[in-house]
C-alpha positions as CSV (number, residue, x, y, z in Angstrom):
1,X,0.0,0.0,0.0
2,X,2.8,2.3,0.9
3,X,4.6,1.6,-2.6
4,X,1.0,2.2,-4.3
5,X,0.9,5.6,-2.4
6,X,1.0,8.4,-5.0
7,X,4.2,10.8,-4.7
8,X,3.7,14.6,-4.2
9,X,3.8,17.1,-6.4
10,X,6.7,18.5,-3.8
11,X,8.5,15.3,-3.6
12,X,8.6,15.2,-7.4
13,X,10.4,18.4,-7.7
14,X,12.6,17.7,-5.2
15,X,13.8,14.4,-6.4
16,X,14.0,15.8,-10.1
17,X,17.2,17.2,-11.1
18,X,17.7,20.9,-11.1
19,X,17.0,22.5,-14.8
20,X,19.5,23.0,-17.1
21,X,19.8,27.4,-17.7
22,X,19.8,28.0,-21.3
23,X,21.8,31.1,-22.3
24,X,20.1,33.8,-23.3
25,X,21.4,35.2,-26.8
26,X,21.0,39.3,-26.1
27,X,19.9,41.7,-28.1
28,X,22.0,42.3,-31.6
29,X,22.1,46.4,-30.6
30,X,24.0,45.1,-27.2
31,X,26.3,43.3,-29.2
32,X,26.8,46.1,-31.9
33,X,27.5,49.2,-28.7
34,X,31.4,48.6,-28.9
35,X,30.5,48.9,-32.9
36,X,28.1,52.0,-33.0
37,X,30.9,53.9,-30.8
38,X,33.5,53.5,-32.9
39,X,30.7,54.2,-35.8
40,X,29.7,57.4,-34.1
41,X,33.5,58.4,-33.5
42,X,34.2,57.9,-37.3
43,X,30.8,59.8,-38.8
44,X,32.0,62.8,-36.6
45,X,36.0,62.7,-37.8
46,X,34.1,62.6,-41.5
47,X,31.8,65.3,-40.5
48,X,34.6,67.5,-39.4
49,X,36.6,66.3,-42.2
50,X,34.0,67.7,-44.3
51,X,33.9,70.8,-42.7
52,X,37.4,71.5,-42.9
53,X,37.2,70.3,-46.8
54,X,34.8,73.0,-47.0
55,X,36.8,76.0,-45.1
56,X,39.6,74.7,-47.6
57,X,37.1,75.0,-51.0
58,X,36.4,78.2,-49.4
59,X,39.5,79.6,-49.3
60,X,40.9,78.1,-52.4
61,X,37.7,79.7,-54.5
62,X,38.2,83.3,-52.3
63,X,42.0,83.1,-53.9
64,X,41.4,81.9,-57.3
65,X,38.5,84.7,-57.7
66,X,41.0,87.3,-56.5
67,X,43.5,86.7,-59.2
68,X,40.7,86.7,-61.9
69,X,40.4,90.1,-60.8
70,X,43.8,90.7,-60.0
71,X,45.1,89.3,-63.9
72,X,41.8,91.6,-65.3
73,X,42.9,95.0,-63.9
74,X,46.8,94.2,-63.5
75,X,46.5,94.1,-67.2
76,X,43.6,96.7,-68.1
77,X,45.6,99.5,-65.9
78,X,49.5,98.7,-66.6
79,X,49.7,102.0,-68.5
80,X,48.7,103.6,-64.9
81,X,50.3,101.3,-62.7
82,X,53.3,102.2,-64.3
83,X,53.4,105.6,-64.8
84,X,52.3,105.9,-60.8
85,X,55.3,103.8,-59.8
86,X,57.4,106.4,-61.5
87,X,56.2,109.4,-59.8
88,X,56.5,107.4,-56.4
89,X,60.0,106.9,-57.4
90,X,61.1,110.1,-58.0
91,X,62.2,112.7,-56.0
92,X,63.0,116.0,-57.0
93,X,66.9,116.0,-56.1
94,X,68.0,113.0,-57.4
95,X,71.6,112.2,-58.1
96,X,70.2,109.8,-60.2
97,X,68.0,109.9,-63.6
98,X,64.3,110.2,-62.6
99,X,60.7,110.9,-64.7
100,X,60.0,113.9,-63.8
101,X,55.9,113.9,-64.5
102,X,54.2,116.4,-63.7
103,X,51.5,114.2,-62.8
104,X,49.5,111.1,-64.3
105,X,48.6,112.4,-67.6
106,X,51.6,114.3,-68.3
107,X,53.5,110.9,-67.5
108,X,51.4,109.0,-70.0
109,X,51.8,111.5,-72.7
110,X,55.5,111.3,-71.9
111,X,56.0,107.4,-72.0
112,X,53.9,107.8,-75.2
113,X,56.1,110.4,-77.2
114,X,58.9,108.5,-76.1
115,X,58.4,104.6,-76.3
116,X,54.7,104.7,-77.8
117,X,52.4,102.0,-77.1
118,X,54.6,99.2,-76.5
119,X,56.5,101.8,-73.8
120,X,52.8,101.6,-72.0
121,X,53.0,97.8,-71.5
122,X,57.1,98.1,-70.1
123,X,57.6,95.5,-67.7
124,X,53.9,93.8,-67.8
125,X,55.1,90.7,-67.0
126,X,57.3,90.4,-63.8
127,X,54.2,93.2,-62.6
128,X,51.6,90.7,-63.9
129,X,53.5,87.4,-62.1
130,X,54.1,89.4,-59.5
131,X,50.2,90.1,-59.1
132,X,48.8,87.0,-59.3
133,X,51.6,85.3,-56.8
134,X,50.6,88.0,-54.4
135,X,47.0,88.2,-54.5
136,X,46.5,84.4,-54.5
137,X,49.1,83.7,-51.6
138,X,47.6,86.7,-49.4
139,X,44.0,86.1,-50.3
140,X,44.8,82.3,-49.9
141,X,47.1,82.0,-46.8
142,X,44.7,84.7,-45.1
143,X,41.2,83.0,-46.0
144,X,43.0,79.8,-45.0
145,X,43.2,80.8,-41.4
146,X,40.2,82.8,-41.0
147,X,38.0,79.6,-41.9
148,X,39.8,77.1,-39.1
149,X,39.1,80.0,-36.7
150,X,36.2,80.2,-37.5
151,X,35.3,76.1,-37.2
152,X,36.8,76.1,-34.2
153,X,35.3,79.0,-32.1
154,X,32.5,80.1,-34.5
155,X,31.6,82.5,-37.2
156,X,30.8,85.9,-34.1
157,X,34.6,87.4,-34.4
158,X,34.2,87.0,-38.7
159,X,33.9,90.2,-38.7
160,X,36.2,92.1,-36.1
161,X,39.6,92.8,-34.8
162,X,40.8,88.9,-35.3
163,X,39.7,88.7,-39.0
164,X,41.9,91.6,-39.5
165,X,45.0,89.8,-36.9
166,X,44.5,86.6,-39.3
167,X,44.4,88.4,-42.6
168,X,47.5,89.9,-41.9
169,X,49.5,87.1,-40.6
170,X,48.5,85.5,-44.4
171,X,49.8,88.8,-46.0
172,X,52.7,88.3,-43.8
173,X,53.9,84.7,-44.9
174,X,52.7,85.9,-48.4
175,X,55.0,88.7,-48.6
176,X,58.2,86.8,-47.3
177,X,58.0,84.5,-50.6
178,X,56.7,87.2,-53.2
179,X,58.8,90.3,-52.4
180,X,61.5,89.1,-54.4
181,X,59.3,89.4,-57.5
182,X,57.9,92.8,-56.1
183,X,61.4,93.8,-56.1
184,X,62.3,92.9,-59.5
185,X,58.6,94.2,-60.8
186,X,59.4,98.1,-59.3
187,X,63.4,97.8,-60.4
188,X,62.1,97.0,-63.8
189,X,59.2,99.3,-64.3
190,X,61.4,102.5,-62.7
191,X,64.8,102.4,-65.1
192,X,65.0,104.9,-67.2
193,X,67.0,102.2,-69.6
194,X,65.1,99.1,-70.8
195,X,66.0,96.4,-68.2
196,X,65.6,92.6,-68.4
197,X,64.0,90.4,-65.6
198,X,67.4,88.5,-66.0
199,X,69.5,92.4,-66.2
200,X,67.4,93.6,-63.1
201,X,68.7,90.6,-61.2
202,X,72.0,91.0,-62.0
203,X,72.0,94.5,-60.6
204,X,70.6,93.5,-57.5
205,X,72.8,91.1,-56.6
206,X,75.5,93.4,-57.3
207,X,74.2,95.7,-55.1
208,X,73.9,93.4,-51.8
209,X,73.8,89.5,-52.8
210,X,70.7,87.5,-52.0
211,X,69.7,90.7,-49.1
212,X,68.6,93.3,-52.0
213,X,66.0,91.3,-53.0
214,X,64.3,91.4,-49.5
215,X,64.5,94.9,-49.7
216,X,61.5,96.4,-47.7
217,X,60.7,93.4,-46.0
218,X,59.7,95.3,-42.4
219,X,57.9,97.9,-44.0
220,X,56.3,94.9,-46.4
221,X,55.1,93.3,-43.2
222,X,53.5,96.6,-41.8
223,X,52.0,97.2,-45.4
224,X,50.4,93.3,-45.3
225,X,47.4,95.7,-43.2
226,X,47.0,97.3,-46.3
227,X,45.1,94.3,-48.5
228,X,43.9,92.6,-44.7
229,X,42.4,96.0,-44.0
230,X,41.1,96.3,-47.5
231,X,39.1,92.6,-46.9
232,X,38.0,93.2,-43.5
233,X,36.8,96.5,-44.8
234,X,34.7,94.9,-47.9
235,X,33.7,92.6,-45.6
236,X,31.7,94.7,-43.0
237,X,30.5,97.1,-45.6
238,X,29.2,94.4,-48.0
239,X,27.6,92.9,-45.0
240,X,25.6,96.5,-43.9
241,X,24.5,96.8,-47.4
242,X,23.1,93.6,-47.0
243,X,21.5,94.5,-44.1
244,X,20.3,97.8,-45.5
245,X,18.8,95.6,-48.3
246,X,16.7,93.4,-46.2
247,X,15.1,96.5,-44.8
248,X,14.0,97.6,-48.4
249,X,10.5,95.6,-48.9
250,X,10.5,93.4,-52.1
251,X,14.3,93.9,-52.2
252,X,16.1,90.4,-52.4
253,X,19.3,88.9,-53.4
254,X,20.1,87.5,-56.7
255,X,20.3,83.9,-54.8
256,X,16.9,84.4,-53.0
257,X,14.2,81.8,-53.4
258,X,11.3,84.3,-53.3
259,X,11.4,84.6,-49.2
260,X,11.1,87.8,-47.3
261,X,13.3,86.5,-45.1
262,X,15.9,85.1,-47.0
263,X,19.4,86.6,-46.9
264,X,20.6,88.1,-49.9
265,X,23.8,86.8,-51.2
266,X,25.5,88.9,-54.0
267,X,25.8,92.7,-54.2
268,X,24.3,94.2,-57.2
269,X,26.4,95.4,-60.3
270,X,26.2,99.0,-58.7
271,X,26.7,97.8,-55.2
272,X,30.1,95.9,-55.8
273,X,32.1,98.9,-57.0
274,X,30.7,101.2,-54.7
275,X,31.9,99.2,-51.8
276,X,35.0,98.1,-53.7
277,X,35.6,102.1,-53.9
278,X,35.1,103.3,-50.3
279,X,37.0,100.2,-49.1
280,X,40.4,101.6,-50.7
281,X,39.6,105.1,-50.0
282,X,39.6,104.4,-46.6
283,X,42.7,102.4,-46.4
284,X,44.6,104.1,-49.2
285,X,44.5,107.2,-46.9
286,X,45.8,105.7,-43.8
287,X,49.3,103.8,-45.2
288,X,50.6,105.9,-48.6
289,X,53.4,107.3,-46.7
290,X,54.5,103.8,-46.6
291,X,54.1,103.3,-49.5
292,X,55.9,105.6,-51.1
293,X,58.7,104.9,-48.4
294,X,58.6,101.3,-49.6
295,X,58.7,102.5,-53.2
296,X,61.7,104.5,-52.8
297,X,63.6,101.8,-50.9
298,X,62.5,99.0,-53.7
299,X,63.4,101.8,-57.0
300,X,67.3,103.1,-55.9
301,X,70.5,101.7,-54.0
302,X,69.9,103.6,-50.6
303,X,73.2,102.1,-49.5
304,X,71.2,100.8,-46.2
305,X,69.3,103.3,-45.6
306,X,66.1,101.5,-43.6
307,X,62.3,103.3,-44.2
308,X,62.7,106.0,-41.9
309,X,65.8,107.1,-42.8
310,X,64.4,107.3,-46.7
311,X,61.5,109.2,-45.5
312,X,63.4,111.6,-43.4
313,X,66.0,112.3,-46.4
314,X,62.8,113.0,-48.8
315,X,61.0,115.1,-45.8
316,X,64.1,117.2,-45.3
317,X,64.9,117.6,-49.2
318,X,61.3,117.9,-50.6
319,X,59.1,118.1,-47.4
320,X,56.4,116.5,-45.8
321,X,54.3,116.7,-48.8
322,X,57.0,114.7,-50.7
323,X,55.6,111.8,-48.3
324,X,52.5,111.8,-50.8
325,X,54.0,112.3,-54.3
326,X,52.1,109.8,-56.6
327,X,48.8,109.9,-54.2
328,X,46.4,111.6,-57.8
329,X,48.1,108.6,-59.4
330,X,48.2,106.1,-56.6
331,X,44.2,106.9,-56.1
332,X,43.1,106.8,-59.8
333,X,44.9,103.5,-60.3
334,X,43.6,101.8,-57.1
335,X,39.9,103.4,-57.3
336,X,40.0,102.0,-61.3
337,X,41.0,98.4,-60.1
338,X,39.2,98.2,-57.0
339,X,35.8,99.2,-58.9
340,X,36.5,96.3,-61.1
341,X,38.6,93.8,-58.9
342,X,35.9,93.4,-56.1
343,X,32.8,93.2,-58.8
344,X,34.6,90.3,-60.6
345,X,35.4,88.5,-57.4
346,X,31.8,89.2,-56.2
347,X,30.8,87.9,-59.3
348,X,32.9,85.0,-60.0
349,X,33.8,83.3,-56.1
350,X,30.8,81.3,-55.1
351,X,30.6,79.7,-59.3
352,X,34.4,79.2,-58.3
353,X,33.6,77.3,-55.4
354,X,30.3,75.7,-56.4
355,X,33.2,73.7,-59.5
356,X,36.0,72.8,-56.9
357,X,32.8,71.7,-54.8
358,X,31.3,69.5,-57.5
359,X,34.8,68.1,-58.1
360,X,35.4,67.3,-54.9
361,X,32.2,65.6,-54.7
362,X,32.8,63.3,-57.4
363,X,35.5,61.5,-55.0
364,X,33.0,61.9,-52.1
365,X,30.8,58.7,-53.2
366,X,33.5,56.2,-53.0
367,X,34.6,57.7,-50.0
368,X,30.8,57.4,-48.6
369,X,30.2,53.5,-49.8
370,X,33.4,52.7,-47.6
371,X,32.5,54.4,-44.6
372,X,28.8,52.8,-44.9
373,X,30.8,49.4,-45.5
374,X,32.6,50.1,-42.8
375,X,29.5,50.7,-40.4
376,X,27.6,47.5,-41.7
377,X,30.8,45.7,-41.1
378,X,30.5,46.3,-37.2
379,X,26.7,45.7,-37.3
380,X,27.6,42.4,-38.3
């Protein structure tokens, strides 16, 4: 009876062995969070890869549109460029021969009774090389440093005292590898005889080895606030017209979808040369005496002589008015070009940029299909 007696449900479980735990296979995202970090850490290096591709684009289409206009008005304005570097050259008690112009049109009537047309164009292309070397290194080097700024602590100083810092610092490494050709451009275009690139070389070196053709170079670094100043300048002024504009009703930019609120992002044909204009008026007037100073160092052997000491010499001999010989000139070359040199860049930057953007972008895809292979990878 006792071995017929049912067993209890208790008993049972306590005589049966204890179960087995099956493993529990977790969720494939648990698996994958080692994978999605390093997934997340790579999309943000190629997002701020991307950014500084495009601070780079930026820069290099900000350069390239500056020598258009650069090469346009280097070329359409020689005749003036060089007759002003002559009258900045000159001083009235020279041991040496000088053009003695009685101003701009007197020297261009001069050059053309003596040399004719072709006496015009002297020296056009050590000015021209000169230029573009210049304007793309200073536009280039100074954009350059303004845009990592500018991803690192944000677009708010764009616009004040540190654009200016940067853009000068770019002038300044511009100017230590382009002088040389400046050098060579104002020894060439102020000789009374016809000289060579390879003739105005020789007399340099002649006159203090590798030394003469860094002549200026302090006063050069001093001048870099003349094209920083200039940029920072067109800068804020294009940006209150802008403003200005948006306060007009109906008045958008040539970019605008049709918003009211939309920002407008070109100046108009008359807006461009108007801003261009009052930009070099205003920096023009603060630095010629330097640049006449530099002038007069760059056209002569002063024998040493630094920038003060060339100024003091021309102050005591001609006065302080000889400080601003070749201003007239200076001012109807540089009003001329900057009319033209900042509606051409306004004009012809962002189509720059949008090509070396759509180039770029070409490589982009390949780029993207291994970083998405790349994330599946880890999924997996």
């Amino acid at each position: 009876a006792d071995q017929t007696r049912p067993v209890s449900t208790s008993a049972t479980l306590a005589m049966s062995p204890p179960p087995m735990s099956v493993p529990v296979r977790p969720p494939v995202e648990h698996l994958c969070d080692g994978g999605d970090g390093q997934a997340d850490t790579r999309e943000r290096e190629h997002k701020e890869s991307r950014l500084v591709s495009s601070a780079n684009i930026a820069a290099l289409a900000a350069a390239s549109a500056a020598c258009v206009g650069e090469l346009l008005t280097t070329v359409l304005f020689f005749p003036l460029e060089l007759v002003k570097c002559r009258i900045q050259a000159a001083t009235e008690c020279a041991e040496d021969g000088n053009f003695a112009y009685a101003g701009l049109g007197d020297g261009l009537l001069s050059v053309l009774r003596e040399a004719g047309v072709r006496g015009l164009f002297a020296g056009l292309p050590s000015v021209a090389l000169r230029s573009l070397a210049s304007e793309f290194a200073t536009v280039g080097f100074g954009e350059l440093l303004l845009g990592r700024y500018m991803l690192r602590f944000g677009s708010s100083g764009s616009a004040g005292a540190m654009a200016l810092v940067l853009r000068t610092l770019g002038g300044c490494a511009s100017i230590s590898m382009t002088l040389p050709l400046e050098t060579l451009a104002t020894r060439i275009t102020t000789s009374r005889r016809p000289l060579s690139m390879a003739g105005a070389v020789r007399q340099l070196w002649s006159e203090g080895g590798l030394a003469a053709f860094w002549k200026g170079l302090l006063v050069s670094f001093v001048l870099c606030l003349n094209p920083a100043l200039m940029l920072t300048t067109v800068e804020n002024l294009r940006a209150l017209v802008l403003r200005l504009r948006r306060g007009v009703p109906g008045a958008v930019g040539d970019d605008d979808k049709g918003g009211t609120n939309a920002e407008p992002q070109q100046l108009s044909w008359l807006e461009a040369p108007l801003v261009g204009v009052v930009a070099k008026l205003f920096t023009m007037s603060l630095i010629y005496p330097l640049v006449r100073g530099k002038v007069l160092l760059q056209a002569r052997n002063t024998n040493g002589a630094g920038l003060l000491q060339v100024l003091g010499k021309s102050r005591r001999k001609d006065g302080i008015r000889s400080w601003y010989r070749g201003l007239g000139a200076q001012m109807s070359k540089s009003l001329l070009s900057a009319t033209i040199k900042y509606t051409v860049k306004e004009r012809v930057e962002r189509p720059i940029q949008q090509l070396i953007h759509t180039r770029a972008q070409r490589r982009a895809p390949q780029d993207g299909r291994d970083h998405d292979g790349n994330k599946a990878a880890v999924a997996r």
